[in-house]
N, CA, C and O atoms as CSV, one atom per row, in Angstrom:
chain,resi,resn,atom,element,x,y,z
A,1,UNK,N,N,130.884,32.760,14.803
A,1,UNK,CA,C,131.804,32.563,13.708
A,1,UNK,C,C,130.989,32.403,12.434
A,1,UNK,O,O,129.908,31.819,12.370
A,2,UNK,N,N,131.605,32.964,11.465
A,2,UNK,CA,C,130.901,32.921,10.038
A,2,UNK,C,C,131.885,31.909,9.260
A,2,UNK,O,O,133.099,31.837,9.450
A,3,UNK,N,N,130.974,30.978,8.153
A,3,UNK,CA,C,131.976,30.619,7.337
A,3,UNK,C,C,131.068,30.770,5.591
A,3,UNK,O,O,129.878,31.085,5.624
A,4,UNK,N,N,131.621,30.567,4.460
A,4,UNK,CA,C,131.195,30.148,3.573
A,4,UNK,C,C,130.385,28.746,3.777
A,4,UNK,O,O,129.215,28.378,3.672
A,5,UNK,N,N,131.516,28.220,4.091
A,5,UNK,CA,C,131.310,26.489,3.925
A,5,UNK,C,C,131.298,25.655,5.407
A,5,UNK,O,O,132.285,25.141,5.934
A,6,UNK,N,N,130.548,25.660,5.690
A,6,UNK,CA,C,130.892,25.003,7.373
A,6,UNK,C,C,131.418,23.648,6.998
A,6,UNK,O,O,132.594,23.951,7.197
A,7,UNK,N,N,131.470,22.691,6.705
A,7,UNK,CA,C,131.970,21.892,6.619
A,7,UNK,C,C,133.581,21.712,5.978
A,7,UNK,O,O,134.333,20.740,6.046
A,8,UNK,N,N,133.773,23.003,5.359
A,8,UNK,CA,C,135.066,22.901,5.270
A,8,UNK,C,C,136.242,23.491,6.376
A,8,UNK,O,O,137.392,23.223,6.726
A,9,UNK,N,N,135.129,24.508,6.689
A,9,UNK,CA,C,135.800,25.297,8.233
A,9,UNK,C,C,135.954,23.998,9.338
A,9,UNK,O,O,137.048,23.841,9.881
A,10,UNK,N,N,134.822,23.074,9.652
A,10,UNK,CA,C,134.916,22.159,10.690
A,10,UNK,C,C,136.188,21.115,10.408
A,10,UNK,O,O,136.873,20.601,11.292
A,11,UNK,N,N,136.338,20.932,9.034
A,11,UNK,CA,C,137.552,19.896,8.681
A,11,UNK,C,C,139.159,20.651,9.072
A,11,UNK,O,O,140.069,20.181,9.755
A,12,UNK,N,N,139.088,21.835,8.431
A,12,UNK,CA,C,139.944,23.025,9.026
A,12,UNK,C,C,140.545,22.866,10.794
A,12,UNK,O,O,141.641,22.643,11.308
A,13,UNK,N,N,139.166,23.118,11.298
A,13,UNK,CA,C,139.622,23.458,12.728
A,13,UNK,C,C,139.647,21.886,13.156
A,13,UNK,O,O,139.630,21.765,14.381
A,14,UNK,N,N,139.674,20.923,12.603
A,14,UNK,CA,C,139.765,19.627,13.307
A,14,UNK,C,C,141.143,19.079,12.357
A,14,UNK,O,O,141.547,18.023,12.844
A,15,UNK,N,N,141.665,19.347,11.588
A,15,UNK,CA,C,143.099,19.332,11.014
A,15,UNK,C,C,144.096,20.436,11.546
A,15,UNK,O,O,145.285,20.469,11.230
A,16,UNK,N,N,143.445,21.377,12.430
A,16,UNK,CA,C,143.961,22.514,12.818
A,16,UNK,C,C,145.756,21.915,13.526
A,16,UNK,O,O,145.637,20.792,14.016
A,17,UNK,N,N,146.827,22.317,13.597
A,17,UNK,CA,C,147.955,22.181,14.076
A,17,UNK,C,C,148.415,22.900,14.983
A,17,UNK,O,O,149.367,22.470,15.634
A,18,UNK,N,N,147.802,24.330,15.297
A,18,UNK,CA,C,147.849,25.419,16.119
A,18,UNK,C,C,147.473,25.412,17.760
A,18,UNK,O,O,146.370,25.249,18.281
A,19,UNK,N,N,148.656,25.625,18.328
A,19,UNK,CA,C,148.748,25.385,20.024
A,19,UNK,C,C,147.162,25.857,20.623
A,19,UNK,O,O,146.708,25.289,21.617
A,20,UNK,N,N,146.579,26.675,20.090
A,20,UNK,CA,C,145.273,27.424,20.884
A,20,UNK,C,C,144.078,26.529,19.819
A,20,UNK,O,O,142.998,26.978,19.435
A,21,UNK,N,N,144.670,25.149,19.506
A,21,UNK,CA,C,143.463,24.811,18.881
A,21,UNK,C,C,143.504,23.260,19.778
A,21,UNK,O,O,142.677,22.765,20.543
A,22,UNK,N,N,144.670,22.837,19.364
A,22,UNK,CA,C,144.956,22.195,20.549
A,22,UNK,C,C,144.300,21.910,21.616
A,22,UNK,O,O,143.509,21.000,21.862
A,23,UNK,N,N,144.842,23.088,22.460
A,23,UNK,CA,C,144.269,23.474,24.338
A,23,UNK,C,C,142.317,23.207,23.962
A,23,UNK,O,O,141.634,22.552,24.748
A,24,UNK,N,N,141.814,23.731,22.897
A,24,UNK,CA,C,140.104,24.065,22.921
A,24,UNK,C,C,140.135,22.347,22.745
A,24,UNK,O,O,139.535,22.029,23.772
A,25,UNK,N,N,140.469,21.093,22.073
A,25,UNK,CA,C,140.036,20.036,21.925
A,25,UNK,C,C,140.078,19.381,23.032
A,25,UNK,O,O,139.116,18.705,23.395
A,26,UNK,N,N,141.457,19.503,23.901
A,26,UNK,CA,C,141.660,19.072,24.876
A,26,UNK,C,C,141.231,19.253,26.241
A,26,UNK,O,O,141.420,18.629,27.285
A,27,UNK,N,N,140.222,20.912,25.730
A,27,UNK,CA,C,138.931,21.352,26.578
A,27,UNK,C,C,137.567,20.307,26.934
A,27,UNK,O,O,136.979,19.714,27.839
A,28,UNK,N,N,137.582,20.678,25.047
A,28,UNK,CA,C,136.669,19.720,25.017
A,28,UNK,C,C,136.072,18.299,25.313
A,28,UNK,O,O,134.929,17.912,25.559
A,29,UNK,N,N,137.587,17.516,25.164
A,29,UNK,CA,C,137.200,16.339,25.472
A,29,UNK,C,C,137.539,15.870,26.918
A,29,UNK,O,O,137.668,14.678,27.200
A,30,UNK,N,N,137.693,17.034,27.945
A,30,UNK,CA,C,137.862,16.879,29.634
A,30,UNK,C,C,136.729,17.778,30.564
A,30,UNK,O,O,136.635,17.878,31.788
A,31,UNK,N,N,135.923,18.379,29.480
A,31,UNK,CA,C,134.926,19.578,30.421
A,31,UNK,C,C,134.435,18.369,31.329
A,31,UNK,O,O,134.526,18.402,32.556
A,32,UNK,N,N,133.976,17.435,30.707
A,32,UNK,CA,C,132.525,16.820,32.003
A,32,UNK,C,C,133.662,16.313,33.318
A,32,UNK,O,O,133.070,15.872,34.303
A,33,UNK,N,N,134.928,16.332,33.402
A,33,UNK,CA,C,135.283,16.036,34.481
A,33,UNK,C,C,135.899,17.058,35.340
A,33,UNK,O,O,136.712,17.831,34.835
A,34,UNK,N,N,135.511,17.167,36.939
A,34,UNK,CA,C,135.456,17.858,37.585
A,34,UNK,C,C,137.183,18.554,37.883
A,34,UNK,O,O,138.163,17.812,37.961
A,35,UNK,N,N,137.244,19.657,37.981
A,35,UNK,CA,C,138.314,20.375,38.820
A,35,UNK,C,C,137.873,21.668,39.610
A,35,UNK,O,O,137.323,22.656,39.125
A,36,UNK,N,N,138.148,21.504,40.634
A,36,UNK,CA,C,137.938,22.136,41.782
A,36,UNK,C,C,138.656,23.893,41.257
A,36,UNK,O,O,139.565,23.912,40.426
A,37,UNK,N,N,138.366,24.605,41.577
A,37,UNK,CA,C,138.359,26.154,40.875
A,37,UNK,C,C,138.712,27.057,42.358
A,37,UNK,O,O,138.607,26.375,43.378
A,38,UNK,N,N,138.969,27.981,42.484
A,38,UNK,CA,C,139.128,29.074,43.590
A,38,UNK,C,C,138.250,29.984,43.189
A,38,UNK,O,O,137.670,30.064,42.107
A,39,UNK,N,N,138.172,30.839,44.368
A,39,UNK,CA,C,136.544,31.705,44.073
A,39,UNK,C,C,137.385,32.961,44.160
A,39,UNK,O,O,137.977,33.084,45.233
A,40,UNK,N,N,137.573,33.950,43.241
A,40,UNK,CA,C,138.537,34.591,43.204
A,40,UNK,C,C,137.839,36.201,43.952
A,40,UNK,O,O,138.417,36.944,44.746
A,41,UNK,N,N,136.230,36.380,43.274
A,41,UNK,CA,C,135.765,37.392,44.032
A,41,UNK,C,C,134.237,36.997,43.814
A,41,UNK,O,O,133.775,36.564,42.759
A,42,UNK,N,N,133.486,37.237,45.071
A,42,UNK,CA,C,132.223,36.699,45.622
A,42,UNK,C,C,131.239,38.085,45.306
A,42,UNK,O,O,131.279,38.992,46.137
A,43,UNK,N,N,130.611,38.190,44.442
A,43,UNK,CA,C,129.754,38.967,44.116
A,43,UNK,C,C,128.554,39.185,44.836
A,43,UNK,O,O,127.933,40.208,45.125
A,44,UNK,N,N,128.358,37.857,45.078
A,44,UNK,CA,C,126.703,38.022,46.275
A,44,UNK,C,C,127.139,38.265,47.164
A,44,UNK,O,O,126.190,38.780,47.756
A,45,UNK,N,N,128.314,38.317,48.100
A,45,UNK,CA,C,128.356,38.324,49.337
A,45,UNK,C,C,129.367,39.335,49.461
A,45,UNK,O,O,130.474,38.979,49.863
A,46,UNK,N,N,129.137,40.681,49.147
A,46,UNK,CA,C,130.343,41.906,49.098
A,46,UNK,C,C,130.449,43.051,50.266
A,46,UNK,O,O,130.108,44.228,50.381
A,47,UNK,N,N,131.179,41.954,51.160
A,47,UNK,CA,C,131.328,42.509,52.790
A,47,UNK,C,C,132.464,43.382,52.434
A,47,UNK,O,O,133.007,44.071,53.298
């Protein structure tokens, strides 16, 4: 991402109101805790 002003872009996306900005904070502040995932296709092991 490019900005002029990073610090005005960071105030931006942290005043942000927008549903897909939302979901990324609420990323953010749950990554370090674990959820179990499905392995949808196994690349090393392509029987």
């Amino acid at each position: 991402m490019r900005a002029d002003d990073i610090q005005k872009a960071q105030q931006i996306g942290r005043e942000s109101q927008f549903p897909i900005d939302a979901m990324h904070k609420a990323f953010k502040q749950n990554w370090e805790k674990s959820c179990k995932g499905t392995l949808l296709v196994d690349l090393e092991n392509a029987e």
